[in-house]
N, CA and C of each residue as an Amber inpcrd file, in Angstrom:
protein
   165
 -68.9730000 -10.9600000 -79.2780000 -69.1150000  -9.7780000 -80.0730000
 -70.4720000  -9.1530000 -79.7710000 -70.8290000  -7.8930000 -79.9320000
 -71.8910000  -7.0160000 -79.2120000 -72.2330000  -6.0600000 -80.5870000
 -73.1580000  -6.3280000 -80.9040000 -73.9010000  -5.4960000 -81.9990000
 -74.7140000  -4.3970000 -81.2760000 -74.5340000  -2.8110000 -81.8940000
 -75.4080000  -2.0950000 -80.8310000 -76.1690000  -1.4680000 -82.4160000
 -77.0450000  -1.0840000 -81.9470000 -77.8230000  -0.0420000 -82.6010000
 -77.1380000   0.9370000 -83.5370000 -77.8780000   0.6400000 -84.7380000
 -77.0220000   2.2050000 -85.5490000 -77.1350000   3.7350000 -85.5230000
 -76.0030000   4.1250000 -85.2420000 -75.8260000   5.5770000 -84.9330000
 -76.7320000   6.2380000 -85.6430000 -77.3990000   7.5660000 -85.3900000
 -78.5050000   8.4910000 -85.9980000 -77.1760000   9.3570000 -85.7670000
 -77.0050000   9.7820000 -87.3630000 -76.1310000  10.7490000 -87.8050000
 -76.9860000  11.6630000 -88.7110000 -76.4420000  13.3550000 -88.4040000
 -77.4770000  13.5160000 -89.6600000 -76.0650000  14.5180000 -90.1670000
 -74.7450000  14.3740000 -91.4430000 -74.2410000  14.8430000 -91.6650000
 -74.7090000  16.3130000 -92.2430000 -75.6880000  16.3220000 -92.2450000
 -75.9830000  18.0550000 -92.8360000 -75.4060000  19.1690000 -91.6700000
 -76.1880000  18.5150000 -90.8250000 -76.5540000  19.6610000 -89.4730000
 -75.4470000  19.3370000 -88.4770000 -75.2330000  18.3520000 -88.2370000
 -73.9830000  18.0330000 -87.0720000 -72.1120000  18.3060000 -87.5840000
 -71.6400000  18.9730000 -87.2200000 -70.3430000  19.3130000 -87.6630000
 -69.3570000  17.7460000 -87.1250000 -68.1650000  18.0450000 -87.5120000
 -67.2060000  16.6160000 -87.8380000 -66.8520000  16.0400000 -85.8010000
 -66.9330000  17.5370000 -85.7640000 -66.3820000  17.1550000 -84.1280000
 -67.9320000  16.5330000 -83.0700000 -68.5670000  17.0120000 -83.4730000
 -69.8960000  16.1220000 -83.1800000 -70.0530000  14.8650000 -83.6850000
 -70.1580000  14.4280000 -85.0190000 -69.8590000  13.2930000 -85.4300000
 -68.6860000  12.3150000 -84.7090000 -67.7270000  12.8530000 -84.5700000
 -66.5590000  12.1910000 -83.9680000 -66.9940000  11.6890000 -82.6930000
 -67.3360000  13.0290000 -81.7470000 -67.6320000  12.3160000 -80.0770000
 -68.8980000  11.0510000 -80.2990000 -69.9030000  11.3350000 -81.3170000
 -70.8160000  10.1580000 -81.1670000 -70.2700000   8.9670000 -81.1550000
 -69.3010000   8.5360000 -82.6780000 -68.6650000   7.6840000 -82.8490000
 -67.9800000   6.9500000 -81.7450000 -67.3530000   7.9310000 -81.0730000
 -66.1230000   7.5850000 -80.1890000 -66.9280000   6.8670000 -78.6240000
 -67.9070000   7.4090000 -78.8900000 -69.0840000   6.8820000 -77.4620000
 -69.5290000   6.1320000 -77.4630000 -69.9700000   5.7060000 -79.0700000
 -70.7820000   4.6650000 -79.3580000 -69.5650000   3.3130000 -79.4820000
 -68.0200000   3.5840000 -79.9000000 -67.4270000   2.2960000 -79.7090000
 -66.5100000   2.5120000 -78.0750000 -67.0350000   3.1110000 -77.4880000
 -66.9420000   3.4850000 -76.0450000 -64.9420000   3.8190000 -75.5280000
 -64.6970000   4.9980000 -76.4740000 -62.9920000   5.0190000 -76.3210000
 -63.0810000   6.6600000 -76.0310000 -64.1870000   7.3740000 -75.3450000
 -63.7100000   8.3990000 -74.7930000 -63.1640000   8.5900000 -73.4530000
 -62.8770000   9.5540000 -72.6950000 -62.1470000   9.1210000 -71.7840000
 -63.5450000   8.5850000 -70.1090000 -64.6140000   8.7000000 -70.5790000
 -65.4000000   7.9730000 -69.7290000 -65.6910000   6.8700000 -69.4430000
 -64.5640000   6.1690000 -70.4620000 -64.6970000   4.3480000 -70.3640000
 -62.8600000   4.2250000 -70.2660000 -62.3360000   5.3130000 -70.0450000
 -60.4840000   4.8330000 -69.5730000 -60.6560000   4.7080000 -68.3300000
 -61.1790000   3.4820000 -67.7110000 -60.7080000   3.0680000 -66.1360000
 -59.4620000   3.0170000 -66.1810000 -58.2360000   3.1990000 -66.6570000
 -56.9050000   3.7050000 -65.5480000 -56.6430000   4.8130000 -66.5770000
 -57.7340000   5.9360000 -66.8480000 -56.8730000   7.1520000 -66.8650000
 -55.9940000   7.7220000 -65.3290000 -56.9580000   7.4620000 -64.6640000
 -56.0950000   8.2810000 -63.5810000 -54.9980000   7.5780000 -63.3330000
 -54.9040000   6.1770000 -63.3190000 -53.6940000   5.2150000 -63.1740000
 -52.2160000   5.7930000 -64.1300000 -53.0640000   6.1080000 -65.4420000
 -52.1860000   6.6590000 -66.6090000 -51.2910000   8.2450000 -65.9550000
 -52.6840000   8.9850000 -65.5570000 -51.9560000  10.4860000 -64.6620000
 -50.6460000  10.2000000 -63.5910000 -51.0340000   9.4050000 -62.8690000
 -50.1500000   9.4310000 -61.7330000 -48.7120000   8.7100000 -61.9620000
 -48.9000000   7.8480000 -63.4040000 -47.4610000   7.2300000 -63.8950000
 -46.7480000   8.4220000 -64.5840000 -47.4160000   9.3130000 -65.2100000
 -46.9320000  10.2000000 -66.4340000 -46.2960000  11.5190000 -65.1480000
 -47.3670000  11.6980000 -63.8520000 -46.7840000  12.4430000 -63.1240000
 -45.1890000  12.1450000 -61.8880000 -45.2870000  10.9910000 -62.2310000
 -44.2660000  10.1640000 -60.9850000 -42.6260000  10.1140000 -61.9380000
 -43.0440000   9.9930000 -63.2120000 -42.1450000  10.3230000 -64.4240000
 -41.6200000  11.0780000 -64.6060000 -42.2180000  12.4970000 -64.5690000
 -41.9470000  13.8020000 -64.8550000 -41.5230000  14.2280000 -63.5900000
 -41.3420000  13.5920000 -62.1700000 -41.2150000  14.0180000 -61.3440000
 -39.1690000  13.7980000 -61.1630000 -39.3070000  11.9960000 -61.5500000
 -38.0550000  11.5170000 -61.7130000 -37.3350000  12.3610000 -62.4400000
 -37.8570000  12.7180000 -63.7700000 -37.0170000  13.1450000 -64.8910000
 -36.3530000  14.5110000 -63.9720000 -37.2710000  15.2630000 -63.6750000
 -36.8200000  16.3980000 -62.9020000 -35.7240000  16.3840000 -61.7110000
 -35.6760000  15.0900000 -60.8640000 -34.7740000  15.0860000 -59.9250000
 -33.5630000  14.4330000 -60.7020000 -33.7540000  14.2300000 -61.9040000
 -32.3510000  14.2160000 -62.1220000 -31.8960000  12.4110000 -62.4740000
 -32.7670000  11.8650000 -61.7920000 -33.1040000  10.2710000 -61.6320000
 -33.3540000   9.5690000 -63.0170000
């Protein structure tokens, strides 16, 4: 388990969608830590490709 530092939030001044990306960075689930997004693209595109031929 990995304890990091507590977030500096300042809810006055930072709106929800700012708050959110910090959050989301700080438990590291934006898409700059999805090593197989692109893995994810090319299944979702190979899919949509099938669906289309009919397959």
């Amino acid at each position: 388990m990995e304890f990091k530092p507590p977030l500096n939030i300042d809810y006055d001044k930072e709106n929800a969608q700012e708050i959110l990306h910090k959050i989301m960075t700080a438990i590291e689930q934006t898409e700059d830590f999805n090593v197989l997004h692109n893995y994810d693209e090319e299944l979702k595109a190979k899919k949509s490709e099938q669906k289309d031929s009919g397959n």
